[in-house]
C-alpha positions in Angstrom: -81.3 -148.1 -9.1 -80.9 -148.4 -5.7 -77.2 -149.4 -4.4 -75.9 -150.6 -0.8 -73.0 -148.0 0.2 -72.8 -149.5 3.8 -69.4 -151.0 2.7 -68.2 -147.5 1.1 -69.5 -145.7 4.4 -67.0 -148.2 6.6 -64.4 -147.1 4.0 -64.9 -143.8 4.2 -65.1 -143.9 8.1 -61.8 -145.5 8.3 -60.1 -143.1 5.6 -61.6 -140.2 7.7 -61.4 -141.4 11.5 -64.9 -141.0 11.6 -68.2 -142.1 12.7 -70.4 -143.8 10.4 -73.3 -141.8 10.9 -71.6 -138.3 10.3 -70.5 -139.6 7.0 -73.6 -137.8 4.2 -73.8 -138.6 0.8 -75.0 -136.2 -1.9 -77.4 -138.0 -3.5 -76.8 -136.6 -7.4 -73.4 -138.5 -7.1 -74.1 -141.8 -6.0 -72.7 -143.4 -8.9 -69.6 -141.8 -8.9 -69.4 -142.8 -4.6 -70.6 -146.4 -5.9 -67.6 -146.6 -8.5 -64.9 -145.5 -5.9 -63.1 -148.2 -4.7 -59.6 -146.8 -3.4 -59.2 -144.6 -0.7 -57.4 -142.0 -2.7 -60.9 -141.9 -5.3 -62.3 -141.4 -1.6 -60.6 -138.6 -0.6 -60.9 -137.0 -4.3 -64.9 -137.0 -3.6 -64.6 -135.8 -0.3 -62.8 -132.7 -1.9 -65.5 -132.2 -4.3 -68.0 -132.2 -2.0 -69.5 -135.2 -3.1 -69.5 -136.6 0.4 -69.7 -135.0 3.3 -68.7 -135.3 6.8 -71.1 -133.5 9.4 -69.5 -131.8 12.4 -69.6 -133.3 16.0 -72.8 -133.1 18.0 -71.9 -131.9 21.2 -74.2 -132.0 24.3 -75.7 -128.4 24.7 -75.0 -126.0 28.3 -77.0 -124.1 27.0 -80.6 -124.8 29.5 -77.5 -125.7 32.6 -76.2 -122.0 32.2 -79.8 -120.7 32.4 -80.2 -122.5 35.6 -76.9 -121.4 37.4 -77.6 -117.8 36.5 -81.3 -117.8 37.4 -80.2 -119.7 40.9 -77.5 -116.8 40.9 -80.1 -113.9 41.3 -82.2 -115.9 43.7 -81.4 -113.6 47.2 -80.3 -114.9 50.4 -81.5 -112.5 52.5 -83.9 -113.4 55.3 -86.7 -113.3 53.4 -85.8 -116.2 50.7 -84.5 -118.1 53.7 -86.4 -121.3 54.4 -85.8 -123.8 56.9 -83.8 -123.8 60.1 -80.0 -122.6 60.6 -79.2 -126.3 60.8 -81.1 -127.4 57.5 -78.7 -125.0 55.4 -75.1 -125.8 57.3 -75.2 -129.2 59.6 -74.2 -128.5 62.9 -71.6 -131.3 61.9 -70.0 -129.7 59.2 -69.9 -126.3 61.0 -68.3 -128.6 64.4 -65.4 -130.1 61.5 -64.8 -126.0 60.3 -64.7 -124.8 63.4 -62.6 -127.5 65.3 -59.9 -127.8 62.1 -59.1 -123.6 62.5 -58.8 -124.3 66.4 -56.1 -127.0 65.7 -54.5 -125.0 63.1 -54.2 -121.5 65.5 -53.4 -124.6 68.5 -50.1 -125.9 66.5 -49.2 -123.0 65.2 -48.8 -121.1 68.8 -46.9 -124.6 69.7 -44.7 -124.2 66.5 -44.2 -120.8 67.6 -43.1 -122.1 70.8 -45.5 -119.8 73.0 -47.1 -123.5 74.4 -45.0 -126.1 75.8 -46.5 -130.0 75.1 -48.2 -130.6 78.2 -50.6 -127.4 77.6 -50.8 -127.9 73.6 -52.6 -131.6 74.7 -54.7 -130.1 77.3 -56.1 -127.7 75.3 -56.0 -130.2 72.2 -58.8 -132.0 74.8 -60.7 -128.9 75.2 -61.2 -128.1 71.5 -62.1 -132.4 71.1 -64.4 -131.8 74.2 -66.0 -128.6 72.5 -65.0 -126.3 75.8 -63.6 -124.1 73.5 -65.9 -121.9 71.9 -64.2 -120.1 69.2 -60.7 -118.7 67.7 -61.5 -115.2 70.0 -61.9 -117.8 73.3 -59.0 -120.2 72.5 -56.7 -116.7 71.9 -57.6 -115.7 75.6 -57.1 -118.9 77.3 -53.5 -119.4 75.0 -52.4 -115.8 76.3 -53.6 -117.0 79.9 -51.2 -120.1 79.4 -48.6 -117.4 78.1 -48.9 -115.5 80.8 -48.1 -118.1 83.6 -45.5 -119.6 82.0 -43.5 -116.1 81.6 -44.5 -115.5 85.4 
């Protein structure tokens, strides 16, 4: 005899705090799971393994992990290297890098008080207007501004 146990799976699910679909019934006791009517006769069969709740199907990282390790080994040396300088770091991102750490070393030698105001906004300008070339180049022009104003 075949029986409808979609109203005992909702039961069940809401006795459990589960999903209907994780909810399994063992199908030598379906008489027994068609007779339960209480939540307490519920949890009773549950106990005697005459339903049973699957575990939760997680999504596996498995295949992902594979791929970060086998992209880990790949070399960067000039060999594996395709493409031009530009195509791996944009000459704008490397611009943003390299004008943030000439502000930075810029107020920091004005917090210092090595600068005065007037010479912290010219060479504010120069970094803007890319006359500065690197940390090394601002250094030498800063200890050039050091020099004349100890002078």
């Amino acid at each position: 005899m075949v029986v409808n146990l979609k109203a005992k799976k909702q039961l069940i699910s809401r006795v459990t705090k589960v999903g209907i679909n994780r909810i399994k019934f063992n199908l030598e006791n379906l008489d027994e799971i068609a007779d339960a009517i209480t939540r307490e006769n519920i949890r009773s069969l549950i106990t005697a393994d005459k339903i049973k709740i699957n575990p939760i199907r997680g999504i596996s990282r498995g295949r992902s992990k594979a791929k970060k390790e086998q992209k880990s080994k790949r070399g960067t040396k000039p060999g594996s290297k395709h493409g031009k300088k530009n195509a791996r770091l944009g000459r704008k991102k490397k611009y943003i890098s390299k004008v943030r750490s000439l502000r930075y070393r810029l107020k920091i030698s004005k917090k210092h008080g090595d600068i005065t105001n007037k010479v912290f906004w010219n060479m504010y300008k120069k970094i803007q207007g890319n006359r500065i070339r690197n940390n090394a180049h601002l250094r030498e022009l800063l200890n050039e501004e050091i020099k004349k104003k100890n002078q």
